[in-house]
N, C-alpha and C positions, 0 to 999 in steps of 0.2 A: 405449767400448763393450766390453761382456766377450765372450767366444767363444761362438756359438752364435745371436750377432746381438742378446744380451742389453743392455738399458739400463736402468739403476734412476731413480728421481723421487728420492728424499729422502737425499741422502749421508750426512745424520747416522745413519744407520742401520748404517752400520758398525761404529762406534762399540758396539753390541752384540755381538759377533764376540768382544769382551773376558770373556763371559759363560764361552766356551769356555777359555782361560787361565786361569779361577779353578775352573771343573771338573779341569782337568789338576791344579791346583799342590794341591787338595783329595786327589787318589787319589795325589799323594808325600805328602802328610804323615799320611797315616793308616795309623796302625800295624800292622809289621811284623809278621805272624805268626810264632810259633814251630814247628819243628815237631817231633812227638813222636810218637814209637810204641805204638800202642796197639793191643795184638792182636786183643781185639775187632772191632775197627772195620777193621782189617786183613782180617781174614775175611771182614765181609760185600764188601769189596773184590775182594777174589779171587772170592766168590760170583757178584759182579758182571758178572766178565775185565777187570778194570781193575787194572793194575800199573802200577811204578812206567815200565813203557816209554810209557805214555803221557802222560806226564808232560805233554808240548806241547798235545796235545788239552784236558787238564783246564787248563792255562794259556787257553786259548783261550774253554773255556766262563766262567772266573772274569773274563775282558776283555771277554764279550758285556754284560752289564749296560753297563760303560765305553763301549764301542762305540755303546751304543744312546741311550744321554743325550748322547753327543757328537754324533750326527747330529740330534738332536732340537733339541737347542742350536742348530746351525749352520743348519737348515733354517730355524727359527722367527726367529733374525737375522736371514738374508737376508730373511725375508717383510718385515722393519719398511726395506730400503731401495725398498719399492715398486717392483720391476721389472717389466721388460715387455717383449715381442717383438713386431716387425711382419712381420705374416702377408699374402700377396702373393696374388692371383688369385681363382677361385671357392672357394677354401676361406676364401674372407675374407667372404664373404657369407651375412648371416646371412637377409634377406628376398627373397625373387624371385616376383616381378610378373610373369605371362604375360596379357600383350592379346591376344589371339585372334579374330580377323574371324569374324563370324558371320556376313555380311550376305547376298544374294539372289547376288555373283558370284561369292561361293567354294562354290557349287554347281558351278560349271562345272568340268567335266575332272579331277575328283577331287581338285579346288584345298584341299577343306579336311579330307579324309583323311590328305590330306600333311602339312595343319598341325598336324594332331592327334597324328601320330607326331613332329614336330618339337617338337610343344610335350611329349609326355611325356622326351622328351631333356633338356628343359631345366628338369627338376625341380632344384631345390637349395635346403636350408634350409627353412623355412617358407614356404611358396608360396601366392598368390593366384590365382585366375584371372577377370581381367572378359573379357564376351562386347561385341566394339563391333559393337553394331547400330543402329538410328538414334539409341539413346543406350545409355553404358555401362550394363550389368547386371554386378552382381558376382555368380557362385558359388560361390566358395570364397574363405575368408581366413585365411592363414596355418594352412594343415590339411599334413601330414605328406605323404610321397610316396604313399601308399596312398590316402587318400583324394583327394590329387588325378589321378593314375591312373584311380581308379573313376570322375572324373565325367568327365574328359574322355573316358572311353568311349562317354560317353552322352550327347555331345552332336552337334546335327544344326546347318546353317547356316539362318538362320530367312530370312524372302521380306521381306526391310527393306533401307534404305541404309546406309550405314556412315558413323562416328563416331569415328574413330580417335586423334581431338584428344583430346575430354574423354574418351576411356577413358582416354589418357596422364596427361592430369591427376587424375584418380580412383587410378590406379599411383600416382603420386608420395605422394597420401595418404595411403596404404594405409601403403607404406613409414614416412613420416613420419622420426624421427631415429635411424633402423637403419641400416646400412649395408646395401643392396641392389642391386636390378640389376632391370631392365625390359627383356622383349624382347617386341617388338610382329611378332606373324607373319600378314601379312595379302597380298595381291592389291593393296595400294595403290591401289584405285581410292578412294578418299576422297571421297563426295559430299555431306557433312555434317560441319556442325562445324570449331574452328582447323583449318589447316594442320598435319598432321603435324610437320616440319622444325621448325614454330614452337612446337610442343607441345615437341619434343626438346629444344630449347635451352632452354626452361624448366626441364626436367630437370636435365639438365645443370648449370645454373646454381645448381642449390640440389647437385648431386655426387652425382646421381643416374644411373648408367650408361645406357645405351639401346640397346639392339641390334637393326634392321632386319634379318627375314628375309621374303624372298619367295619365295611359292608361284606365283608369275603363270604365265602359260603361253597359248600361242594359241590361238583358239576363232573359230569360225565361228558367226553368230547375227542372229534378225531378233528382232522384239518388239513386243507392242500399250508404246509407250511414253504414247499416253495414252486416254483414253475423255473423251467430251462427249456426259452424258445430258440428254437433253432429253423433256420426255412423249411427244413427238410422234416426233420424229426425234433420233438416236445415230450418234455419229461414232467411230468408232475408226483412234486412228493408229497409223502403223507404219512401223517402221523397219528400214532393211535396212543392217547394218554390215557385210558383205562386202566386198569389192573387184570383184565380176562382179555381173549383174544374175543375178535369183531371181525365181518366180513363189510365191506367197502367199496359201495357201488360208484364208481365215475361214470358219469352221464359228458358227454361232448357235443354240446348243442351248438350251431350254427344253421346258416341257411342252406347247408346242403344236405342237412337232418341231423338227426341226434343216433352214437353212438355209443354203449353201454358196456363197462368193462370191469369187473367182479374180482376183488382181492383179499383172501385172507391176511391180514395182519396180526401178528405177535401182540400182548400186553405191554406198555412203552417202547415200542417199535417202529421204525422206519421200512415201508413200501415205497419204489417207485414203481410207476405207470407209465410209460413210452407210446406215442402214440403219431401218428403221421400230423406233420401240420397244419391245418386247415387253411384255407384262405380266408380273407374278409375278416370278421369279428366272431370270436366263438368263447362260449361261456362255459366253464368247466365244476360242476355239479357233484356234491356227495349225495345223495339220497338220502342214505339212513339220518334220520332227527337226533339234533343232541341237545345240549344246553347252552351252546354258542351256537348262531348260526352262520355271524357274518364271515366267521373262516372256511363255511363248507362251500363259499367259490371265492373261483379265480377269473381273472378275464385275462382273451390275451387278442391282439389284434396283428394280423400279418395280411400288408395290405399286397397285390399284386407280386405275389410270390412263383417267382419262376427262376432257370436255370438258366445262369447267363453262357451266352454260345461265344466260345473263344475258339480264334481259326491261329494253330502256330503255324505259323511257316521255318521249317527245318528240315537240315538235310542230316542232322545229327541223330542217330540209334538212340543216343540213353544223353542227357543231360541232368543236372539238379534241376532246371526251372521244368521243363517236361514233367518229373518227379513231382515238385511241385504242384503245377494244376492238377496233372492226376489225382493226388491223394486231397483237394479242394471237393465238400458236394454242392458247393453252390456253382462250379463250373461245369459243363458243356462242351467238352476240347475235341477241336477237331485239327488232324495235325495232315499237313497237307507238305509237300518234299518235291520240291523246283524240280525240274519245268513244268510240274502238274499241280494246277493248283486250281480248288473250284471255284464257283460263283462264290462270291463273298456277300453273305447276308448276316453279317454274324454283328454283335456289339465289340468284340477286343479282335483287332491282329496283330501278332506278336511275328518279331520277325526275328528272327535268335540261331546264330549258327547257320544261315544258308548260304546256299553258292550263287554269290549274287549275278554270277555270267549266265546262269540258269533262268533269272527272272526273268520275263517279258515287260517293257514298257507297259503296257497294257495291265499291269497289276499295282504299281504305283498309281496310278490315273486312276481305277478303278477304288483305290484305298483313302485316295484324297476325296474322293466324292463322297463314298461313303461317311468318312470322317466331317466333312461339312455338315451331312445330314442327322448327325448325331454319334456316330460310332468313334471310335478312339483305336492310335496306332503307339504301339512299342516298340521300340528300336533298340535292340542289344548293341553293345560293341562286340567287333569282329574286325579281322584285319585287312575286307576292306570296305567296311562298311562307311566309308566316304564318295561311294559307287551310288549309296543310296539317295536318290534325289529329295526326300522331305527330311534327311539327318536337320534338324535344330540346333547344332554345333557346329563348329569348327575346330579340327585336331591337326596337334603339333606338337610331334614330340612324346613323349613317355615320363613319369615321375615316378619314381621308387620309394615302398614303406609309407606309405601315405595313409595318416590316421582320415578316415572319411565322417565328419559330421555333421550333422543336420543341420541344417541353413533356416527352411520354415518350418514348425512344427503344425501338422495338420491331422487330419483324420489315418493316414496309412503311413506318417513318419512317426507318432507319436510310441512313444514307449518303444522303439526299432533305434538297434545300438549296430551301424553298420560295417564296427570292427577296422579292421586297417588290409590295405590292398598294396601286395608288395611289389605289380606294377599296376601306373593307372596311368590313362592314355591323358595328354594334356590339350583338356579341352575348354573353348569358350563359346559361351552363345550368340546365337545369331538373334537377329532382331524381333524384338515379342516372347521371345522364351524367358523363360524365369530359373535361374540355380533353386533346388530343391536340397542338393546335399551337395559338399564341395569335399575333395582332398587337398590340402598345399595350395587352394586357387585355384586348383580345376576343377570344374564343371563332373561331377559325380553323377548327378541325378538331376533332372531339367524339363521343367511341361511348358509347350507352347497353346495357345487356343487355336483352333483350327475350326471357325464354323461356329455349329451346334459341336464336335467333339473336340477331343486334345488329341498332340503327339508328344508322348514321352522317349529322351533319350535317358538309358541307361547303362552306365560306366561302369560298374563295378566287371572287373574278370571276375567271374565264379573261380576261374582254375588257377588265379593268383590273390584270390581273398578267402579268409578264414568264417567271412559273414554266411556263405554258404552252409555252414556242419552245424549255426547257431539257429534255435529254437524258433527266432525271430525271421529267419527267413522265408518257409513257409506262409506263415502271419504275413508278414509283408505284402508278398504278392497277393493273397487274399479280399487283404483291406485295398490292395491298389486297386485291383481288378474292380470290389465292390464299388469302392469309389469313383471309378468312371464310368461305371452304370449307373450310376444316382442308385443301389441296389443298398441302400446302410444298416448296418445292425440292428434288426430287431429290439434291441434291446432299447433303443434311443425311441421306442414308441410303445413300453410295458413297463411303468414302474410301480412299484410300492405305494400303499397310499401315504397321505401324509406331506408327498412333493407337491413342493412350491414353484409351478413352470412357469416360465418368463417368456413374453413375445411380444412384438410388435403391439396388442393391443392391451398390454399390462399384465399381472398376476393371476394367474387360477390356481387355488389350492384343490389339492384331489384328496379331500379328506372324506370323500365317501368310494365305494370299490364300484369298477362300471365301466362304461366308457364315455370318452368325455370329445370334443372338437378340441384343438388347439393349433394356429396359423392355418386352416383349413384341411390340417390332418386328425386321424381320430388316430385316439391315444386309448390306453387302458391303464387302469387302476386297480390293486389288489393289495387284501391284507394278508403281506408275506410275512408272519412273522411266529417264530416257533414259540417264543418266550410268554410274547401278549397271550398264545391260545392255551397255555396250560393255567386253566381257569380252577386248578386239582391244587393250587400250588399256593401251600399254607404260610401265615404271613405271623406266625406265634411268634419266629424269631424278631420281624421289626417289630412287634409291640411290645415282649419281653424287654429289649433293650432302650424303647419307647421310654418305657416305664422310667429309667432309670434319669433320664430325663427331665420330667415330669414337673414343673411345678404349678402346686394348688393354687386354686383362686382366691381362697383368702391371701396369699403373699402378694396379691398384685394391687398395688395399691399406686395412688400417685395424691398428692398437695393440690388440695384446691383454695386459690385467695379468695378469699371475702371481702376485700376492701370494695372492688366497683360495686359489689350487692350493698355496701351498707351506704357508699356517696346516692344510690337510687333512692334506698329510701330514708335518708336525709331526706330530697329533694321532693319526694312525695310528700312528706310533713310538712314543710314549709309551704309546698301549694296549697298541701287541707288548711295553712294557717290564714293563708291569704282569704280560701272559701269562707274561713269563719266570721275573719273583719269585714269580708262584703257581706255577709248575710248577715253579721251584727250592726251594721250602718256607720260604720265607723269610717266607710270609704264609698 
């Protein structure tokens, strides 16, 4: 090693050094000047103030040329032994990675004002910065201190859970084969995505540094951790992460006023709160102040919420599908028993078990119309229900033991397991109907369009199938019913923040809670989340184990070559040598 910590790669490089010994042994053999007086030339000397006292000075300028080839020589030598020095600490780092928690609990207690002034400390080099919120976002990559300064000015913590895994691992590829450094500055509440610890040693393992800082801090807080819409009736829970009990004011604001509903809650305890649906958009309120805010609401949106009116027609006392609607609250049933059957202004007629000699003409006709204008007809089998003039099949014949399975999976077949039917009538469809569910090739289940509505036929026997006594069949009819009122779960227009909705006119992320338009429907947003709000929740353990971790800045070091610094200034010498022969007239 030479002095200064220096090491060279290529020894034969020395071996150039000889370049300089044939420059020396060149300025002895070149001839001696004479010297001779010449008064002319004497004068313009003296014109000058240069005498013969300065003899030393004009040796000095006739040795700068020699001087300056001899360093030019010996610098451009050393560059061919390829040396090098290793540089120790953060001046060895050329990329740095800041992970920065955006998530809904570094709101609390000015959790992430602190990280913000932590993270602009820890500018160095080409800097990136990902935000971990339910999934990393990048905003800057490898931008200067100026522009990473400017954005972390301008950024807020968004109402989502955190992701502090694959932000790590998004850091490491950012970095990629630079030498870098990653420092993840969060609240460590992690409720999404690897294990931090497990992210780090990944890091690590390809030499990639990792520095755990925490902004954590104590907080006192309650929270709607979830909502359960339902048309009818809405549940909101809540939770009380204190250590003493609290009393818990829900406010229920919408535009047909605000209602106010008062709960004592236990010390880490769960309340819920039930409360009738509201229509339109309504905003669901804690009152009491804590040190999170953005979990004391909820939004929930239930647009034109009513009770779909279904007309059965049956002559049967007690059936399962009867059973069924009944114990439905989104249905309406009005059950109506041949030859008496009323005006039909209904959305569903179900025709199930009647005595089709009983029906009048005049009620087909009366259902068809209907069904053009919007409404929708069911057609059970029965023995003889090929009486029925809008049946969508044709039947022939009977199949025994017939496993029935799903043909389309849709909104009311999906996760519905329709069991096996030990007789099923063998049916095909007529023109424009569509198989829904088949047994063995028959026709099971089958929607035609009719208009603005549908008519479904449906095959299954209840009293020769076991699909009846299954969980799923309730369900069923539920979702069927909803489904041909355009009436769809709630829950397809209330999600979590942090979702990524996709439509027709591209992505919206709902990473703030609220409500938002999407395809021309209004949607709601909320931070559901029990784990983000427990803002009480000590993070000793990941930095304990942190620690173990750990390594110091002085071990981080990397090889930097010297060779292109010293061919530079080679090259800078040679041009000062050129400046000197034009300013001495020699050119």
């Amino acid at each position: 090693m030479l002095p200064f910590g220096i090491n060279v790669i290529n020894n034969l490089g020395w071996y150039a050094f000889t370049s300089l010994a044939l420059l020396i042994l060149l300025y002895l053999m070149r001839p001696k000047p004479q010297e001779k007086n010449i008064p002319s030339l004497m004068f313009f000397i003296q014109q000058k103030g240069l005498s013969r006292k300065s003899t030393f000075f004009l040796f000095f300028l006739g040795s700068l040329l020699f001087l300056l080839q001899f360093a030019a020589l010996g610098v451009l030598s050393f560059s061919t032994t390829q040396p090098f020095t290793t540089m120790y600490g953060e001046q060895s780092i050329e990329s740095t990675v800041i992970v920065l928690d955006a998530s809904a609990s570094m709101g609390a207690n000015g959790r992430f004002n602190k990280a913000i002034d932590i993270a602009k400390g820890k500018i160095n080099g080409k800097t990136s910065i990902i935000l971990a919120q339910n999934y990393p976002v990048q905003v800057l990559q490898n931008g200067d201190r100026e522009e990473a300064t400017k954005i972390l000015s301008t950024l807020e913590p968004r109402h989502t859970s955190t992701n502090l895994g694959d932000s790590m691992l998004l850091a490491a590829d950012l970095i990629g084969n630079r030498i870098g450094k990653v420092y993840v500055i969060s609240d460590f509440i992690a409720t999404e995505g690897p294990d931090p610890l497990v992210a780090k040693r990944i890091l690590l393992s390809k030499g990639i540094p990792v520095e755990f800082i925490s902004v954590t801090s104590e907080g006192r807080n309650a929270a709607i951790v979830d909502v359960i819409v339902g048309k009818l009736k809405s549940t909101a829970v809540i939770k009380n992460y204190d250590e003493e009990e609290r009393t818990a004011t829900l406010s229920i604001v919408n535009s047909q006023g605000t209602n106010h509903i008062m709960k004592k809650i236990l010390a880490n305890s769960i309340e819920t709160i039930e409360f009738n649906t509201p229509s339109g958009q309504t905003e669901l309120r804690l009152e009491e102040k804590d040190d999170l805010e953005t979990d004391n609401h909820a939004y929930i949106t239930a647009e034109n919420i009513k009770k779909i009116k279904v007309l059965l027609v049956t002559n049967s006392e007690k059936s399962y599908l009867k059973t069924a609607l009944q114990s439905s609250k989104d249905i309406q049933l009005e059950i109506a028993e041949p030859p008496i059957i009323p005006e039909i202004n209904h959305d569903i007629i179900i025709i199930h078990s009647a005595s089709y000699q009983l029906i009048l003409p005049d009620f087909y006709q009366d259902s068809l119309k209907k069904a053009r204008n919007g409404s929708s007809i069911i057609i059970t089998y029965q023995q003889d229900v090929e009486s029925n003039p809008l049946l969508p099949v044709r039947l022939e014949g009977r199949i025994n033991n017939s496993k029935i399975s799903t043909v389309i999976i849709n909104k009311f077949t999906s996760d519905v397991d329709f069991g096996t039917s030990f007789m099923l009538p063998n049916a095909s469809v007529k023109k424009g109907a569509t198989v829904i569910a088949e047994g063995d090739g028959s026709a099971a289940l089958t929607m035609k369009d009719e208009g603005n509505g549908k008519i479904i036929y449906y095959g299954i026997i209840d009293e020769y199938s076991d699909f009846k006594t299954t969980v799923s069949y309730p369900i069923f009819w539920n979702k069927l019913i909803n489904f041909l009122t355009g009436t769809e779960d709630l829950k397809e227009y209330n999600f979590n923040t942090g979702k990524i909705y996709s439509d027709s006119s591209g992505k919206q992320y709902l990473e703030k809670a609220g409500f938002y338009t999407v395809s021309g429907n209004r949607v709601s947003a909320s931070l559901i989340n029990s784990l983000e709000s427990d803002i009480s929740k000590d993070d000793v353990n990941v930095l304990e184990e942190e620690k173990a971790l750990y390594i110091k800045e002085s071990k981080e070091k990397r090889d930097v070559k010297l060779e292109q610094y010293l061919i530079i200034a080679g090259a800078a010498i040679l041009l000062l040598e050129l400046l000197y022969i034009k300013w001495r007239g020699d050119i």
